[in-house]
C-alpha positions in Angstrom: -75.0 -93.1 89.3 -73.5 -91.4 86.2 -75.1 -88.8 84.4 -74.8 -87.9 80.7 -74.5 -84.0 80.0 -75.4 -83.8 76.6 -73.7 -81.2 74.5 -76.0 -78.6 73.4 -75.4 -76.9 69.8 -74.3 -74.0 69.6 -77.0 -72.4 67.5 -79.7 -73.8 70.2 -78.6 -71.2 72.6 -80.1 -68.9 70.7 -82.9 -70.5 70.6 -83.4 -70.2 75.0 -85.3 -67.9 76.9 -81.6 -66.7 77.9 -80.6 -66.0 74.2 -80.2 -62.3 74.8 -77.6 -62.6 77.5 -75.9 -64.8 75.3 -76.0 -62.4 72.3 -74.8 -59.6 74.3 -72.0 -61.8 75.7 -70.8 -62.7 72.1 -71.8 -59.2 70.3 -69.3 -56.2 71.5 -71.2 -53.0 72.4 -72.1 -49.7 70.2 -68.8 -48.0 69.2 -70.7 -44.9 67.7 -71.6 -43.6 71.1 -69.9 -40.4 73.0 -69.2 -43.1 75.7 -66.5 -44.3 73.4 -63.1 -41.6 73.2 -62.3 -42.8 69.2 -65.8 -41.9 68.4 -65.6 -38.3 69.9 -62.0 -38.0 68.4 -63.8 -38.6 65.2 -66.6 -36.1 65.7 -64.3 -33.6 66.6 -62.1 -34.0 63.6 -64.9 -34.2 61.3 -66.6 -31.4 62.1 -63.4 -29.3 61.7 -63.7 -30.9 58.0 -66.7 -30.4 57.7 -66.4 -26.3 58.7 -63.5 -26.7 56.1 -65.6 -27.6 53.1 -68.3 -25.4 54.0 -65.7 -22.2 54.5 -64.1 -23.3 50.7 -67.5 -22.2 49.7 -67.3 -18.9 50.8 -64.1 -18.9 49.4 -65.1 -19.7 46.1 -67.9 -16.7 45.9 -65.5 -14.0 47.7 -63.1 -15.1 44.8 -66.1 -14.1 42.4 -66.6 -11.2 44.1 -62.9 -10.1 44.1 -62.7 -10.9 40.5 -65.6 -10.1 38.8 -66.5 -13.4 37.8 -69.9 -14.6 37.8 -71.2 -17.8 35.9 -74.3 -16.8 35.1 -76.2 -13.4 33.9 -78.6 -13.7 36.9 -75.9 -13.5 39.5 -74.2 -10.6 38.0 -73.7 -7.5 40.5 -71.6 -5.3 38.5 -73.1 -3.9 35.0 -70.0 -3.8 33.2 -69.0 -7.5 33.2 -69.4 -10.5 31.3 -70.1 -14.3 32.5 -67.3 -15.8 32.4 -66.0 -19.3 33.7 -62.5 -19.7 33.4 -60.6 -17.2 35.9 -58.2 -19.1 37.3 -58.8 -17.9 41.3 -61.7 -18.7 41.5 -60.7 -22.7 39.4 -58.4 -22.8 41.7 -60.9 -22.9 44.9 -63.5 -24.6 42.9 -60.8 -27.5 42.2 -59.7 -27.6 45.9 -63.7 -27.8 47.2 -64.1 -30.3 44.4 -60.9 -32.3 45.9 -62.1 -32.3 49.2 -65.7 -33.2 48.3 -63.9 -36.5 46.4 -61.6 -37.3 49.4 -63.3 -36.4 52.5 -66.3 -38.0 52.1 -65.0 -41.3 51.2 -62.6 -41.2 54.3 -65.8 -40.0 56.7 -67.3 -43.3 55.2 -64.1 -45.2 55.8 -63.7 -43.7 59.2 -67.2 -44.8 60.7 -66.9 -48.5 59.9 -63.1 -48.3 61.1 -64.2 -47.3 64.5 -66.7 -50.2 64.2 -64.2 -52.5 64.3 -63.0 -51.0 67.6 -59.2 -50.0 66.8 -56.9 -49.3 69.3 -57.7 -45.5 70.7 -54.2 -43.8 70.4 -53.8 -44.8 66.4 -57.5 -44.0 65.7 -57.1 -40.9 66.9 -54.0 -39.8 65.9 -54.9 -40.9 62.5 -58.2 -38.7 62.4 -55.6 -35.9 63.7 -53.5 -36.6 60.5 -55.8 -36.9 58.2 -57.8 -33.6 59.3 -54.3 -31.5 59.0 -53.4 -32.9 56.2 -56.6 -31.7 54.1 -56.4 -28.6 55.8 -52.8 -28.4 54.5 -53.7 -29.4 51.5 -56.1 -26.6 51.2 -53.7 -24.0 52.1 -51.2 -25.4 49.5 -53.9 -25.4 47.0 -56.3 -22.8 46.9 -55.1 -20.0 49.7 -51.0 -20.1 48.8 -50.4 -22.0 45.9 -46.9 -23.9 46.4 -45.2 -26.0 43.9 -45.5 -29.6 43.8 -44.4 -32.1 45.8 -46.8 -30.3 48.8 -49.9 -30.8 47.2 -49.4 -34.3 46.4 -47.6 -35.2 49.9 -50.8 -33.6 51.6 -53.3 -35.4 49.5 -51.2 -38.5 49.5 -50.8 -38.6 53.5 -54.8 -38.5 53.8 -55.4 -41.6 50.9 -52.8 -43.3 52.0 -54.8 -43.5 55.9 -58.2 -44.2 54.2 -56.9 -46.8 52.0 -55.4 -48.3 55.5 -58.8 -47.8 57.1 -60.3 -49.7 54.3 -58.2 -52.6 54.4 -57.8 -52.6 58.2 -62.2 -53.0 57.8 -61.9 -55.5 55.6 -59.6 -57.8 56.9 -61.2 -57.6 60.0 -64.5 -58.5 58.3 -62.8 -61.1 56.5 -62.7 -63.7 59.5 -66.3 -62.9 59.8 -67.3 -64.0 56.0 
């Protein structure tokens, strides 16, 4: 006696009392857990970054301070100054927070839905590595010691260039999915 299996779709299995253990078979775990080593690279290197920006702010007032330059009467601790806004230390930082504030959070963005797509361990992490000394050289180059050009741009160039990789490496990996 011959039987007929019939073929079930594959949208149907969803459909079962077993659809969850089918989901979980098809669906790859959380990557944004401290079980997974790329994650923690990430949270390491980000809150370096993040320490970074917020230390670029206390760079910025000790500049003031140092200087005598205050951009508004209300925050004025000396008598015998003026407000002013254009000393050029205290640009200087302001320009390098404002750089980091337009790079770094873009790549923390990038970074997140990278390790989504669960790269391989060793490059995620040695790009967060990169990426994290490069801003912090970039800083030093900019607003601590500043050094002629080609650092600057090399430093911010290193860290666009490995967010722009993220970015594509997300979206072609979304790509098969669309």
């Amino acid at each position: 006696m011959a039987t007929t299996t019939s073929a079930v779709p594959p949208l149907a299995t969803l459909n079962t009392p077993n659809s969850a253990k089918t989901m979980d078979e098809k669906v790859s775990g959380n990557f944004l857990t401290l079980e997974n080593p790329v994650f923690c690279c990430f949270l390491f290197w980000a809150s370096v970054l993040v320490i970074k920006m917020l230390l670029m702010s206390l760079l910025t007032a000790l500049q003031r301070f140092r200087n005598k330059v205050f951009p508004n009467k209300e925050d004025l601790f000396f008598k015998d100054i003026e407000v002013q806004f254009d000393d050029p230390h205290v640009e200087r930082v302001r320009r390098a927070h404002r750089n980091d504030m337009e790079n770094i959070l873009p790549y923390f963005t990038m970074a997140i839905l990278y390790i989504c797509t669960n790269p391989d361990p060793t490059v995620a992490c040695i790009l967060f590595r990169v990426v994290a000394i490069a801003r912090i050289l970039h800083t030093l180059v900019y607003a601590f010691y500043p050094v002629p050009q080609p650092s600057r741009v090399i430093a911010f160039g290193v860290a666009f260039a490995i967010t722009i990789y993220m970015a594509c490496a997300v979206a072609l990996d979304v790509l098969k999915h669309i």
